[in-house]
C-alpha positions in Angstrom: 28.9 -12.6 -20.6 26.2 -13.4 -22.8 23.0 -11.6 -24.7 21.5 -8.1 -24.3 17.7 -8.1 -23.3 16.4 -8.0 -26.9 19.5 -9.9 -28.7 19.4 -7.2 -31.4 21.7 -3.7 -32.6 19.6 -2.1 -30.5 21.0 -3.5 -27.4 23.5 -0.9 -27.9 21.8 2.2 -25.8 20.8 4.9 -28.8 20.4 2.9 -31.6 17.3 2.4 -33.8 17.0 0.2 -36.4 14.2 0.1 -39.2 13.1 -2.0 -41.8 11.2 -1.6 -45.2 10.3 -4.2 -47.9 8.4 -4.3 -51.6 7.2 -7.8 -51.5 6.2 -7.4 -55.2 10.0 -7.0 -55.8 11.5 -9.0 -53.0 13.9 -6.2 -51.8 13.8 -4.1 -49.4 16.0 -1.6 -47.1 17.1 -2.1 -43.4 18.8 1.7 -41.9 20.8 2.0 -38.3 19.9 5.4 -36.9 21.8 6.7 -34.1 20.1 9.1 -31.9 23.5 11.2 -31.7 26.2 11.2 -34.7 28.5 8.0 -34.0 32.0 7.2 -34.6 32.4 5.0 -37.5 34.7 2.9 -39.8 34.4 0.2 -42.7 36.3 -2.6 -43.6 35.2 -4.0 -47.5 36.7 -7.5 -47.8 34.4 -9.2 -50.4 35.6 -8.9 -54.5 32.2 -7.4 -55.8 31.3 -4.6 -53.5 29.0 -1.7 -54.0 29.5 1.1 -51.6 28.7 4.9 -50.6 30.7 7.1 -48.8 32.5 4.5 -47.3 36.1 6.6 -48.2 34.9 9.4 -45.3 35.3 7.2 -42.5 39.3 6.4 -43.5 41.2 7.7 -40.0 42.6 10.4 -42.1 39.0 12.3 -42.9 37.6 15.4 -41.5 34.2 13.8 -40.9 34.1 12.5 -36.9 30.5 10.9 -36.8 27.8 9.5 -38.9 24.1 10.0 -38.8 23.1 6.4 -40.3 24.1 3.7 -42.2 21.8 1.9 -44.9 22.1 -2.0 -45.8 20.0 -2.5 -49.2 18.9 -5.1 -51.9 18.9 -4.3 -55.3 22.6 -4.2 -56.3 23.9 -0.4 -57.8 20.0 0.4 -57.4 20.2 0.9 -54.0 22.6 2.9 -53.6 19.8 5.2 -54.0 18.8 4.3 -50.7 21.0 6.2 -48.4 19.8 9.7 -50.4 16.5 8.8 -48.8 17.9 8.5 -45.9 19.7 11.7 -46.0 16.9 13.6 -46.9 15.1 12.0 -44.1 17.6 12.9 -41.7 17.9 16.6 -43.3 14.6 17.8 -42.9 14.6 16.8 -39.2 18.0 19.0 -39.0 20.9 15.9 -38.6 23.5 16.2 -39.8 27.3 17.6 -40.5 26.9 21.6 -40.3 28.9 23.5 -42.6 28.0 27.0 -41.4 24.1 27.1 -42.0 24.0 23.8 -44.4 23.5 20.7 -43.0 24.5 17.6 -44.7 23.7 14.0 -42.8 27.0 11.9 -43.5 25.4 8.3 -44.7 27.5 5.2 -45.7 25.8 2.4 -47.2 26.0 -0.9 -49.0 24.2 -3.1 -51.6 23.8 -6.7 -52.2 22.7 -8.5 -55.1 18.7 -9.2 -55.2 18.3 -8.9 -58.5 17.5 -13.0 -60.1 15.1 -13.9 -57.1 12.6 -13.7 -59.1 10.6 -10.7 -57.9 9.7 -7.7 -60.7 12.7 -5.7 -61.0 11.0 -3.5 -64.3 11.0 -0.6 -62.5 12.0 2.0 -64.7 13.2 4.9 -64.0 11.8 5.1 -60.7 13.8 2.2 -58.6 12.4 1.8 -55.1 14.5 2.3 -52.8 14.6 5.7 -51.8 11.0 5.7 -50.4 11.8 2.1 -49.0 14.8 4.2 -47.2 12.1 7.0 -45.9 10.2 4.4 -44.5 12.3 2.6 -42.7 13.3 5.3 -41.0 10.1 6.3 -40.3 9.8 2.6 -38.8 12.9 3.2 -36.5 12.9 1.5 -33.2 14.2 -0.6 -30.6 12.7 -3.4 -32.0 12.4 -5.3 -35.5 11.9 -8.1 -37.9 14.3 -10.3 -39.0 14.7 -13.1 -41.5 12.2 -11.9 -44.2 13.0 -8.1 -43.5 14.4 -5.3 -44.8 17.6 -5.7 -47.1 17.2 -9.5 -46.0 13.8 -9.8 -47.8 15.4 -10.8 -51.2 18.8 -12.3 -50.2 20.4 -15.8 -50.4 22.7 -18.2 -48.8 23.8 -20.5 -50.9 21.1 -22.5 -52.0 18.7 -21.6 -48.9 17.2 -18.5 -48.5 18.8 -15.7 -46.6 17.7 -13.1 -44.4 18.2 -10.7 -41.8 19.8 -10.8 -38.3 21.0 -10.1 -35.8 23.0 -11.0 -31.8 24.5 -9.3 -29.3 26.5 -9.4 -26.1 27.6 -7.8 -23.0 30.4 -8.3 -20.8 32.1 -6.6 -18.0 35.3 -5.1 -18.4 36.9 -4.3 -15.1 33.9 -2.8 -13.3 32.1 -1.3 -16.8 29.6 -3.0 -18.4 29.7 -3.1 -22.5 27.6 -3.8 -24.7 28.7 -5.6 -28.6 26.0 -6.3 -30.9 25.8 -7.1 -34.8 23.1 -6.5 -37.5 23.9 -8.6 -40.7 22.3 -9.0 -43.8 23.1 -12.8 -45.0 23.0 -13.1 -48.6 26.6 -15.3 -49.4 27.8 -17.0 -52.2 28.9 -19.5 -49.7 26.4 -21.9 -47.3 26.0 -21.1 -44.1 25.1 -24.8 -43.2 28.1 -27.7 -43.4 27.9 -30.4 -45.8 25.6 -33.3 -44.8 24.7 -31.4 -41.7 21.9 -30.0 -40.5 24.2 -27.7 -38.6 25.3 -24.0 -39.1 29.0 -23.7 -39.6 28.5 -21.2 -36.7 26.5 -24.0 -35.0 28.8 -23.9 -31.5 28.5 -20.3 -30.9 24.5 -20.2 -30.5 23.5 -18.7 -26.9 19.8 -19.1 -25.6 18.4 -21.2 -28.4 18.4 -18.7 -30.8 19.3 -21.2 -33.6 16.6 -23.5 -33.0 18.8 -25.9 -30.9 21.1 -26.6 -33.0 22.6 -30.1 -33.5 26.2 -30.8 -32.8 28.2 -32.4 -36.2 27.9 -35.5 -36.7 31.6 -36.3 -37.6 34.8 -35.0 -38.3 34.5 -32.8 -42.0 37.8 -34.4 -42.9 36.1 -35.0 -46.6 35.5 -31.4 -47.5 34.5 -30.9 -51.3 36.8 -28.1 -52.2 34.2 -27.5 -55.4 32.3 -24.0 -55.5 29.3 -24.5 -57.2 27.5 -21.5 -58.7 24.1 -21.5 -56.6 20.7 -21.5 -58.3 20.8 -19.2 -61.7 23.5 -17.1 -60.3 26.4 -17.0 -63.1 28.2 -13.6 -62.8 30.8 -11.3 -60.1 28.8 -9.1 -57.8 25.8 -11.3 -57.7 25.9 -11.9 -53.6 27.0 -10.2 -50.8 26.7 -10.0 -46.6 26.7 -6.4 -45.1 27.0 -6.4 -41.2 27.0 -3.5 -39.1 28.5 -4.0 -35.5 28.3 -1.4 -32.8 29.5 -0.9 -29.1 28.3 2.0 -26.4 32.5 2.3 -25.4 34.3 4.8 -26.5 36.3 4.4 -29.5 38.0 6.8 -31.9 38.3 6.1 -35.5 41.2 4.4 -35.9 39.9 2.0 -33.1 36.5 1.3 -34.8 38.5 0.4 -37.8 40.0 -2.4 -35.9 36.6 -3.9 -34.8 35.5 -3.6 -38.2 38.5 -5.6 -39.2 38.0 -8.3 -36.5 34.3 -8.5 -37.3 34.8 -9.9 -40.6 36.2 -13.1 -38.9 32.5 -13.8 -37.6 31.8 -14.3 -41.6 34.4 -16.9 -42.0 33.2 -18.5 -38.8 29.2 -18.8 -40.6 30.0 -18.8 -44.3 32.1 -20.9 -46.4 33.6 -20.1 -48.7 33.3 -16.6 -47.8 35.1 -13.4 -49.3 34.8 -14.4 -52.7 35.2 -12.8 -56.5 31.2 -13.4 -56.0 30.5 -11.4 -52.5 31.0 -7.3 -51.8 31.0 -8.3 -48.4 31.4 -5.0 -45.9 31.4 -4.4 -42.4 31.0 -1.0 -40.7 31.7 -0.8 -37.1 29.5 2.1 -34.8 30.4 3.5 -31.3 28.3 5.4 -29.2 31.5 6.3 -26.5 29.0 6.0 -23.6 31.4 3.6 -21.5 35.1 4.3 -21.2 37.2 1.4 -21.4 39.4 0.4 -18.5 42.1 -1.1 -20.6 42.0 0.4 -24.3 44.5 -2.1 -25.8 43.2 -5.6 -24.5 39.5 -4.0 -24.2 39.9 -3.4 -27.9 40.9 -6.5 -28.8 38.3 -8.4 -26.5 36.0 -6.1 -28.5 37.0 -7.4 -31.6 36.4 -10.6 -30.5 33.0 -10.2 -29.0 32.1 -8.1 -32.6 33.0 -11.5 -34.6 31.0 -13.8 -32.4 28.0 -11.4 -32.6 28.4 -11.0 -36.3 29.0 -15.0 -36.8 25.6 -15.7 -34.8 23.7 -12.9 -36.6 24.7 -14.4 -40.1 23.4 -17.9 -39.2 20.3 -16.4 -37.1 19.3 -14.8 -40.3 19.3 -17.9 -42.2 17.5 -19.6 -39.0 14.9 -16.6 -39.3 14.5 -16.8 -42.9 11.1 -18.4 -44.5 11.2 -19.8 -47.8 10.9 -17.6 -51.1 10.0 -18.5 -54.8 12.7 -21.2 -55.5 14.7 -21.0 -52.0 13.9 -22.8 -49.2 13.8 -22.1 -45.7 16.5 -23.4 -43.5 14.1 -24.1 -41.5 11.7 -26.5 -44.1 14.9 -28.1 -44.8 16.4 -28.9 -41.7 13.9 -27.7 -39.1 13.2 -32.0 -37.9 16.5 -32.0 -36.9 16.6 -28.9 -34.3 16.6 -29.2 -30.9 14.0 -26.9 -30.0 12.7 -23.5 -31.5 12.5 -19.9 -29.8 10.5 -17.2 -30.1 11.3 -15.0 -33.1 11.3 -11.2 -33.3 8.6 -9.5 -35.4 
């Protein structure tokens, strides 16, 4: 087991991903495009979240497949985002037919971006439908992280947050499978351990992609159970981390639901605290059902498993990848001395 050839959501065979950013506002949008309508479920475990269509992938809808899904910054704004999207998508003919209409199914999610100190006096004219457009229009195999997309404006704690992503594939009896994640790391929580210069997901880095990262120093057996309000942020809603994991098996809905579940434990492996009154924190779970899987009981469960890993290394590589903004530095300007080496970074 370990890494797909680029280490990204796109490792996953038929998935694009594309970024957009206003740098003027420090926001920006990041959208997964599959290049056929994927199975899909969500699992929302954070107190403040801000969601679209998430109720149509419930077991229990009509709707079998979606046609993206869009991460964005700018809190309730951007849920604006996934109508640009849509209309993208529309005009090139995806989407849900209902005898001649077609209507692209698109759940998203928001963070919080809004005190970073970029110009949020937009008007009536937020930004993030044409950020949407153009991400799309950027769609690929390959792109940035840290600084990018919906991780452009976001936090971690007192360090600056960002984009990222890992993946992984394994064989399952004879069939190789592919996990990967796509987060966008903006917690409430650190993503670092107290006194340390390592991540709280520090063990489960593959290939150097966390900059080497130092083993602890010492049992934590002090822990400060305090939660102290990072930076200016005084109010619910005001955070957020929004992952997206996919896998080329085959799952049905109900099944995806259960990797979307298990993916959440990848936060709580990178953030603490994570889950909080502070944090909408969602994760949406994508299969392709190229690869059948030998086993569907323990291959789901080992998928699960893989799906938290991924999403605990892309929360702390998107930290790793971040650079510093305004009054938040860079995990790398404040720890970067103590790494073991660095890698090269996408984008």
């Amino acid at each position: 087991m370990g890494p797909g050839p680029r280490n990204l959501l796109t490792d996953v065979a038929g998935i694009k991903v594309g970024n957009a950013e206003d740098p003027a506002r420090r926001t920006g949008v990041t959208v997964v495009v599959p290049d056929q309508p994927a199975v899909a479920a969500v699992d929302v475990r954070g107190g403040a979240p801000g969601t679209r269509e998430t109720d149509a992938l419930d077991p229990t809808c009509v709707v079998d497949g979606v046609h993206g899904i869009v991460l964005s910054g700018g809190s309730a704004f951007g849920l604006d985002a996934a109508g640009g999207l849509q209309g993208w998508l529309a005009a090139r003919g995806r989407g849900f037919r209902v005898g001649p209409a077609v209507v692209p199914i698109v759940p998203s999610a928001i963070l919080f971006d809004l005190l970073n100190g970029g110009d949020k006096d937009w008007g009536d004219r937020p930004p993030f439908r044409d950020l949407a457009r153009q991400a799309a229009d950027a769609a690929g195999d390959l792109f940035a992280l840290g600084n990018a997309g919906a991780g452009l404006g976001a936090t971690a704690g007192s360090l600056k947050g960002g984009l990222g992503s890992a993946s992984l594939v394994a064989d399952f009896d004879g069939a190789a499978v592919t996990v990967a994640a796509l987060v966008a790391a903006n917690p409430a929580g650190s993503t670092v351990m107290p006194g340390q210069s390592s991540f709280w997901a520090w063990a489960l880095e593959r290939d150097g992609e966390l900059g080497g990262q130092p083993a602890p120093s010492g049992a934590l057996a002090d822990l400060d159970y305090e939660f102290r309000l990072p930076g200016s942020i005084a109010k619910e809603g005001a955070n957020t981390t929004l992952a997206v994991v996919a896998t080329d098996a085959r799952l049905d809905k109900a099944q995806a639901r259960r990797v979307a579940i298990m993916a959440h434990d990848g936060f709580a492996r990178a953030i603490r605290p994570v889950h909080t009154p502070l944090d909408g924190d969602t994760a949406f779970a994508l299969a392709t059902g190229a690869v059948d899987l030998p086993n569907p009981v323990a291959g789901l469960a080992r998928l699960g498993m893989m799906a938290a890993d991924c999403v605990a290394r892309a929360v702390a590589r998107g930290v790793y990848e971040a650079d510093s903004l305004g009054d938040f530095p860079s995990y790398r300007a404040e720890h970067g001395h103590n790494l073991g080496h660095a890698t090269g970074r996408e984008g």
